[in-house]
Phi, psi and omega in degrees: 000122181286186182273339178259008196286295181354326205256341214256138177278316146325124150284156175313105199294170183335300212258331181257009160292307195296337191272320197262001183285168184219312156006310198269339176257310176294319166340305188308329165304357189288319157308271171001319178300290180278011152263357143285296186316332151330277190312288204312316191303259192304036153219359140265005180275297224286310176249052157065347169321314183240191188265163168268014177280341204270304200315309199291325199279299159355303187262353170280306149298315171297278200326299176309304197300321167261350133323297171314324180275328180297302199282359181087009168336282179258170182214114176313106187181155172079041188192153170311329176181173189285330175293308174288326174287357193267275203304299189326301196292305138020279199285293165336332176267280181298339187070223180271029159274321190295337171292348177270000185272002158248057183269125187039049154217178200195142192275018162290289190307306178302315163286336189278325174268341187299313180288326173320284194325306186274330164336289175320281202287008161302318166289338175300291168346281181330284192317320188306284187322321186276329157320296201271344189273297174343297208298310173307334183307290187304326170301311185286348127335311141318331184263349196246352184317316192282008193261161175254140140212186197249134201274118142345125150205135172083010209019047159251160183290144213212300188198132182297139173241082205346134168249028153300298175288312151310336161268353166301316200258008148265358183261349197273296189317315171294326178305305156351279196288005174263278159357300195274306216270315183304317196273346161292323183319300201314297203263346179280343198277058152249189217196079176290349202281123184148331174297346187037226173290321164183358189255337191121185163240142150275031196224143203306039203280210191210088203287344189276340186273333171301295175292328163280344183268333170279352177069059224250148187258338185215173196220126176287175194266317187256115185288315175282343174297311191302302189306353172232018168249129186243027204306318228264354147302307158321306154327297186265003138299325213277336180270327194272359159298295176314311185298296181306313172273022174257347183269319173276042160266305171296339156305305172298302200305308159356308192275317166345265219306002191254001167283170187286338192298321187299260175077025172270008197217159159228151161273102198290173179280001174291317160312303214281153154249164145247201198226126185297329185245314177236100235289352207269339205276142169247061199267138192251078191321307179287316170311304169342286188299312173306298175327270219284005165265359181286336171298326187316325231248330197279313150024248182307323166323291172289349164268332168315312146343304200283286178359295207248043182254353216189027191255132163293141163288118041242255178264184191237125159294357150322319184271023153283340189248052143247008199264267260281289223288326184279307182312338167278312174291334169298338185292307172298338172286304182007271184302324159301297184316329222257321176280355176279297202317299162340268179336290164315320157326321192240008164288149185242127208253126155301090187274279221301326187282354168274338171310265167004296167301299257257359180263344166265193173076025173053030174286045206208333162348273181336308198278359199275313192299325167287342154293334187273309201298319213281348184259003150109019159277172190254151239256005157264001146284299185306349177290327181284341165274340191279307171307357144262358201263310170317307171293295161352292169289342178284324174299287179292017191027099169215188157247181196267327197283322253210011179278156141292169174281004174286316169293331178295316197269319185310354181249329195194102171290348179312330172284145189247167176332289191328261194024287181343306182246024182273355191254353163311145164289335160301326186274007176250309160322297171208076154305350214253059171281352185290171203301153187070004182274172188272350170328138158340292153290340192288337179257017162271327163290316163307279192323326206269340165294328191277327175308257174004301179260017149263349163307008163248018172233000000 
């Protein structure tokens, strides 16, 4: 018997129970359910709606009812949603006091805090997982400062860089999405319950007492809003999105540099795959899997989007396809985040072939013009002697560090003895000490910024 069956002479037929069920996805709510429901039970006792006799006999069957399920007892099954299988089992333990607990609530009302509720602590998750992928960043930021390879644009070589500060600049990104996850917290943490289907209720409750046992930061203001606002799903795709393309990003560099064309990074084999066929391959299967789950996750995005772009107030049975799109993709960030971390942990850095790298390609080009600006040329002629300087060498298979200084004045008398060595890639790392630069100290300040401002999470 459904909870809405009384009005219908006919039951639901087969194919359109099975089309319309949620049960087999919403289940992941059964805690969420019965911990409103607790609150909604003891704030109709607490204003005399039910008795406090009743209120108690209530929270005494939900509480078995989620024992029973943690312990494997009972088993989720056989009902319409996670809402209906709770008062059913409920009803079946306690009798017709379980009928009273959904007195001045509406399963409107009821999924909206329920899902608030598994969000919240969904976002908790995130921050955790995403926070231990930082903290390995940074560390391994630390052990690596002082090693160089060559920093990228256009992925030609540009300048040498700490690769400490390159991995300082995936910990800025992840901090970003640590940010996005918290102000999701942040804005989800209302409180619907109390909204009934969408007008409100007439019977005497106390929204507050609801809200303070749910920890809910605010109480919503609008009835038809709360029951139709899905924002905070949304929200948190868009972070978990956001998230997702910042690890693949770190997923391409990954695969790069741990290729043989690179070869600045190894993949231990505990990480690795092989090839069925072609015994010499190494393959980097997980940067690989991550990359390609970040579409999923881009997805899920979109479809929430499509969902809640054309819905009339209030609700919709539309907002049944918001839960299976948000559970994969959190299932999926998850999983990702939790296997980069791993993984980072246990890469291994090639220094001399990033040394090596991180001095070609004229990456060094930059410290020649800013030595002619800093001695009073003006810095769109020295771009132009440094650019011929370039060409020299290319004529000459020569490198710019490997120049003499004779070759240096034929271009300029303004360069002196230093020149020799400002044009090395150390010393072009670290000239760049201003904040956020590959100096040495400079990614030392970093690390010591990102710890700090990961401490409020």
């Amino acid at each position: 018997m459904k909870l809405w069956q009384g009005r219908f002479s006919a039951p639901m037929s087969a194919d359109a129970d099975l089309f319309n069920e949620s049960l087999s996805f919403d289940k992941k709510l059964y805690r969420a359910d019965i911990t409103a429901s607790l609150a909604h039970a003891e704030m109709l006792g607490k204003c005399n709606i039910i008795s406090a006799e009743e209120a108690q006999t209530i929270q005494d069957g939900l509480n078995g009812i989620l024992s029973d399920v943690e312990s494997g007892a009972l088993t989720i099954e056989n009902a319409e949603d996670i809402h209906s299988f709770v008062e059913e089992n409920l009803v079946k333990r306690i009798g017709q006091a379980g009928k009273k607990l959904h007195t001045a609530r509406s399963r409107n009302d009821q999924v909206a805090t329920d899902f608030r509720l598994y969000v919240r602590e969904s976002c908790d998750k995130a921050i955790s997982l995403i926070k231990a992928l930082v903290e390995t960043l940074v560390l391994r930021a630390k052990e690596s400062a002082k090693y160089l390879l060559p920093g990228f644009t256009h992925l030609r070589k540009a300048q040498p860089v700490s690769c400490g500060q390159y991995l300082n600049a995936y910990s800025e990104m992840f901090l970003r999405d640590l940010d996005r996850f918290a102000a999701c917290r942040r804005r989800l943490n209302v409180m619907p319950l109390g909204s009934a289907a969408l007008a409100g209720t007439s019977y005497p409750i106390d929204r507050e007492i609801t809200r303070e046992l749910l920890g809910f930061d605010e109480i919503s203001e609008n009835s038809l809003d709360a029951v139709s606002d899905r924002d905070f799903v949304a929200d948190y795709l868009f972070a978990a999105s956001l998230a997702m393309a910042h690890l693949s990003r770190l997923c391409e560099d990954t695969i790069l540099y741990t290729s043989d064309e690179f070869g600045y990074w190894n993949i231990p084999d505990e990480y690795s795959t092989g090839s069925s066929i072609m015994p010499q391959k190494k393959n980097p299967d997980l940067p690989e899997l991550v990359r390609g789950k970040t579409g999923r996750v881009y997805g899920h995005l979109t479809s929430i989007l499509t969902v809640i772009k054309g819905l009339p107030l209030a609700y919709n049975k539309d907002f049944q396809e918001d839960k299976e799109c948000f559970f994969d993709a959190e299932t999926t960030l998850f999983s990702c985040v939790s296997i980069y971390t791993a993984l980072m942990q246990k890469i291994t850095f090639n220094v001399n072939r990033m040394f090596e790298e991180a001095g070609g390609g004229f990456s060094t080009a930059t410290d020649i013009a800013d030595y002619l600006a800093k001695k009073g040329m003006p810095f769109r002629d020295a771009h132009g002697v440094t650019g011929r300087l370039v060409q020299y060498c290319i004529k000459e298979k020569k490198t710019l560090f490997s120049l003499t200084l004779k070759e240096f004045r034929k271009e300029s008398e303004l360069f002196e003895e230093d020149i020799l060595n400002a044009v090395t890639p150390r010393a072009s790392a670290e000239a760049r000490n201003s904040v956020g630069g590959s100096s040495l100290s400079a990614v030392r300040r970093g690390v010591n910024s990102i710890r700090r401002r990961l401490k409020k999470y």
